[in-house]
C-alpha positions as CSV (number, residue, x, y, z in Angstrom):
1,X,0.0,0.0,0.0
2,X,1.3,3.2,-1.3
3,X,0.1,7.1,-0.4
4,X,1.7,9.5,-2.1
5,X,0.8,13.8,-1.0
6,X,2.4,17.3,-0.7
7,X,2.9,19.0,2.1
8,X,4.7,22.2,3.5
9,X,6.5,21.9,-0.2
10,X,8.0,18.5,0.1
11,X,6.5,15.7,-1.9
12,X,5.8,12.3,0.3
13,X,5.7,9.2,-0.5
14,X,4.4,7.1,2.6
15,X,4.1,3.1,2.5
16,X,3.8,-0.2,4.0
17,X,6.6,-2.8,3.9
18,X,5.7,-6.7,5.1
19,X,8.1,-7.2,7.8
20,X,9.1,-11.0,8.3
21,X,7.9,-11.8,11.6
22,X,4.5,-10.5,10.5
23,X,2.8,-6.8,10.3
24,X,3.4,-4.1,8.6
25,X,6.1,-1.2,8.9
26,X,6.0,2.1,7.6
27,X,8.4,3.5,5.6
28,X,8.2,7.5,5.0
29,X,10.4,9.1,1.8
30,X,10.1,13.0,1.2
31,X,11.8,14.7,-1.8
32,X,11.2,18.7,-3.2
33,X,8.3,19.1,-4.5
34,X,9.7,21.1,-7.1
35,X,12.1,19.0,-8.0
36,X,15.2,20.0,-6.8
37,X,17.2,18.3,-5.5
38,X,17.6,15.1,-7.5
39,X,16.3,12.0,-5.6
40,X,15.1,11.4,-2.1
41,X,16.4,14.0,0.5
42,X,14.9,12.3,3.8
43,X,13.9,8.9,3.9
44,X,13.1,7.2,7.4
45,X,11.3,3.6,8.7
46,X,8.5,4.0,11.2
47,X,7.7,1.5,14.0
48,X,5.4,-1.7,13.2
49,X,1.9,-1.4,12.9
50,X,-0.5,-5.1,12.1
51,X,-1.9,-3.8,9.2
52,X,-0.9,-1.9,6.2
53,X,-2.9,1.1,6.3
54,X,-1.6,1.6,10.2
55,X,1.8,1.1,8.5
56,X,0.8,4.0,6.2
57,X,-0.9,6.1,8.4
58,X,2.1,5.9,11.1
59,X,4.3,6.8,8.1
60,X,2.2,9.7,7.2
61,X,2.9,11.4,10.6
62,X,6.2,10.7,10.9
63,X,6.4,12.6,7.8
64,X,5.0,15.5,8.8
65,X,6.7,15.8,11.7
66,X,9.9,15.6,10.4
67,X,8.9,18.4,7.8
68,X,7.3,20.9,11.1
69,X,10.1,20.2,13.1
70,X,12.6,21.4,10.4
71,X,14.2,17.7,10.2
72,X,14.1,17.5,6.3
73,X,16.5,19.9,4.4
């Protein structure tokens, strides 16, 4: 499961990865929005969640955190 959004001028890209011992984790990858520069500029795993949209929504928040607190350059 796949999101993909804007926000605060970053592009996201939030989904959910199968981990081996079962559930879900999140795994959150924001680039510029306008497209500079090339490629991913912050990428991060969230914790596990038991389903996929959890996984997703978990990764959704860490990436706006990371955006509001200034984490993502």
């Amino acid at each position: 499961m796949v999101k993909q959004f804007e926000y605060g001028g970053y592009a996201v890209t939030a989904r959910a990865v199968p981990q081996v011992g079962g559930g879900f984790a999140g795994v959150v990858r924001i680039a510029d929005a306008f497209g500079e520069p090339a490629g991913p500029i912050y990428e991060a795993e969230t914790g596990p969640a038991p389903t996929p949209q959890g996984a997703v929504a978990m990764a959704e928040a860490a990436a706006m955190r990371a955006i509001d607190a200034g984490e993502v350059n």
